[in-house]
C-alpha positions as CSV (number, residue, x, y, z in Angstrom):
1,X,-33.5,20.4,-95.4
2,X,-32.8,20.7,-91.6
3,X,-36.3,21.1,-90.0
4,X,-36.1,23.4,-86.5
5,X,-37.5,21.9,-83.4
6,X,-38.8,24.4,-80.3
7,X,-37.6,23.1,-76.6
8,X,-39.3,24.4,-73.7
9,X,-35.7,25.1,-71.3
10,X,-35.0,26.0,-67.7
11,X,-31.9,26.6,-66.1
12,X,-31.1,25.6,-62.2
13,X,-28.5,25.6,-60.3
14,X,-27.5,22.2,-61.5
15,X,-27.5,22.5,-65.1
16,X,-30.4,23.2,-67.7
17,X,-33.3,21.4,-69.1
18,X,-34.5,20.8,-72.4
19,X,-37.7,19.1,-73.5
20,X,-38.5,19.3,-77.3
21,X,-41.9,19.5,-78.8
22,X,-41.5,15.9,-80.3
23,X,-41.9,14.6,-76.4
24,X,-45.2,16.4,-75.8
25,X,-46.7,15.7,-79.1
26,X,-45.5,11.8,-78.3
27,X,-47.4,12.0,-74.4
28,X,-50.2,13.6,-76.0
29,X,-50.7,11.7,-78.9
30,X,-50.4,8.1,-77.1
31,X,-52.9,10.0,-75.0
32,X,-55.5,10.5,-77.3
33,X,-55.1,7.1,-79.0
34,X,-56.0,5.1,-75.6
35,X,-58.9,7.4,-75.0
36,X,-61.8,5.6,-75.6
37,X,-64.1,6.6,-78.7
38,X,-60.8,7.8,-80.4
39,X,-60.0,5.5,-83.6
40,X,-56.7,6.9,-83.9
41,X,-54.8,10.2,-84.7
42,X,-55.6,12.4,-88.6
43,X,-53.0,14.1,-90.2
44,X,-53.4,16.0,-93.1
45,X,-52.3,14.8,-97.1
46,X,-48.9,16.7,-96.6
47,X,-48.0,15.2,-93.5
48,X,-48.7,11.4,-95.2
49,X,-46.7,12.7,-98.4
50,X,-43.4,13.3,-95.8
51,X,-44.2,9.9,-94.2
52,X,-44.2,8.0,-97.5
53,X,-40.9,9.8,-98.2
54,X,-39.4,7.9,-95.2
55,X,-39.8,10.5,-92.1
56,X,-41.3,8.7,-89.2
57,X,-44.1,10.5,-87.7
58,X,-45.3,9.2,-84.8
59,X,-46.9,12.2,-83.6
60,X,-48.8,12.9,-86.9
61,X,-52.2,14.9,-86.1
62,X,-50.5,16.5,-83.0
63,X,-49.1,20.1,-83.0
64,X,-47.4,21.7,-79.9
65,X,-46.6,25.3,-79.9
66,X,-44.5,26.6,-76.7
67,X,-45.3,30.4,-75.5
68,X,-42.6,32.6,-73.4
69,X,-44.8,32.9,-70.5
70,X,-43.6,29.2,-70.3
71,X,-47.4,27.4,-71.3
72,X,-47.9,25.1,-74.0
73,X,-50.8,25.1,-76.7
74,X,-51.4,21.4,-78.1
75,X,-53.5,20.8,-81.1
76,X,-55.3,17.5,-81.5
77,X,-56.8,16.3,-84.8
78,X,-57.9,12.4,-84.7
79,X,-60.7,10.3,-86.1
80,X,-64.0,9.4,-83.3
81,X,-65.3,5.7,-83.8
82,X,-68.8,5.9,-84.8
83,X,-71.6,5.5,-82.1
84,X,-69.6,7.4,-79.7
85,X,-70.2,10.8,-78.6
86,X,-68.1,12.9,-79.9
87,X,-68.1,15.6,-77.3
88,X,-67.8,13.8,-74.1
89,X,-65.0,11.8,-76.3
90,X,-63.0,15.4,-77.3
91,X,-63.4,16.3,-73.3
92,X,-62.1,13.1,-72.2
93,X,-59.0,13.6,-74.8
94,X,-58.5,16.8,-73.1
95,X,-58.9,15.6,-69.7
96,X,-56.0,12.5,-70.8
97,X,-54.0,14.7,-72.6
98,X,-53.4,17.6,-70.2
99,X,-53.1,14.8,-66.9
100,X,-50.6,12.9,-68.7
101,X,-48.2,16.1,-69.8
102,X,-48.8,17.6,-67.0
103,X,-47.5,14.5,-64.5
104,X,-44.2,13.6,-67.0
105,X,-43.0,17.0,-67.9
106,X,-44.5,19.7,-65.1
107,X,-45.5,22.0,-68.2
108,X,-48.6,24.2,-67.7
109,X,-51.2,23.6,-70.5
110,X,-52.5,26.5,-72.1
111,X,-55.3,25.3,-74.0
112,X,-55.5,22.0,-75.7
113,X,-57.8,22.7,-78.9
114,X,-59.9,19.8,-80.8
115,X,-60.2,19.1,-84.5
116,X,-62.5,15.9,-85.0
117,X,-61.6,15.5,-88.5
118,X,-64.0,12.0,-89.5
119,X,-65.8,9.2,-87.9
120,X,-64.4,5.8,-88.8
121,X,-66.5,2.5,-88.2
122,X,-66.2,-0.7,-86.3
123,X,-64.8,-3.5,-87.9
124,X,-67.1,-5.6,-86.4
125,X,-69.7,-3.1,-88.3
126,X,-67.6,-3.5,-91.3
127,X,-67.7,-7.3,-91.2
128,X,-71.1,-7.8,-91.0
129,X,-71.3,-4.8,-93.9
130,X,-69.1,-6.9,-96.1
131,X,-70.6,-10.8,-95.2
132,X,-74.0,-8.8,-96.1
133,X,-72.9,-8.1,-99.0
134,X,-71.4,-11.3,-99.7
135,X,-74.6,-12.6,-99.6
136,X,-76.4,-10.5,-101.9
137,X,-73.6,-11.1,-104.3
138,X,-73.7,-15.1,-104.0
139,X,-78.0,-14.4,-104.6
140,X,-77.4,-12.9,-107.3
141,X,-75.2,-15.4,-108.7
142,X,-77.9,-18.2,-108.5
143,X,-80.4,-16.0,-109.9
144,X,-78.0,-15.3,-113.2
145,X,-77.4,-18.9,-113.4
146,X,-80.9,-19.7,-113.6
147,X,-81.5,-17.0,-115.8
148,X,-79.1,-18.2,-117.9
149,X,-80.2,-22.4,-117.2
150,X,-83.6,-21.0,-118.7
């Protein structure tokens, strides 16, 4: 199964050029990772499925779709880190996202569309969860051997 990839083209007098989809979904999905407030890109259970299966996807949760009037449409679906506000995060992955495709390939962005598809925690967060829990665990421990002492 031969999957078909779109290429925005132009011709000059010098020859032609070609810049697949895979290249914008790669500028705006390294984007959107080094914004700050995103934990990293989503992609749906399908997507992971072909990944398992051996296709690389480094652009998973990033869809480009090229228009004749020569814009582009990108749609972004990542994961916010919790605390953070998610909408001045989702502007500021628009803001990174259409700046850096812009300046490397001299596309025009038609709209650049936000899914925020979970919040995911700090691991500092998720330390302090789990050595909490440790805790309770090693309290009740010394309360079942007394119990059982008794």
């Amino acid at each position: 199964m031969s999957e078909q990839k779109e290429y925005w083209m132009t011709t000059h007098d010098q020859g032609s050029i070609k810049i697949s989809e895979d290249v914008v979904a790669s500028i705006a999905a390294v984007a959107t990772s080094e914004t700050d407030g995103v934990s990293g890109l989503y992609s749906s259970f399908t997507n992971d499925i072909v990944s398992f299966l051996g296709k690389k996807t480094p652009t998973k949760g990033v869809k480009v779709t090229f228009h004749s009037d020569n814009t582009v449409d990108i749609d972004i679906c990542y994961l916010a880190c919790f605390g953070s506000n998610i909408c001045d995060v989702a502007k500021n992955v628009q803001e990174n996202v259409k700046s850096a495709v812009e300046s490397m390939t001299n596309l025009d962005i038609g709209n650049i569309n936000i899914h925020v598809a979970g919040v995911t925690f700090n691991k500092e967060i998720s330390k302090e969860a789990n050595i909490e829990s440790q805790e309770i665990n090693s309290d009740e421990i010394k309360i079942d051997e007394l119990i059982e002492e008794n």
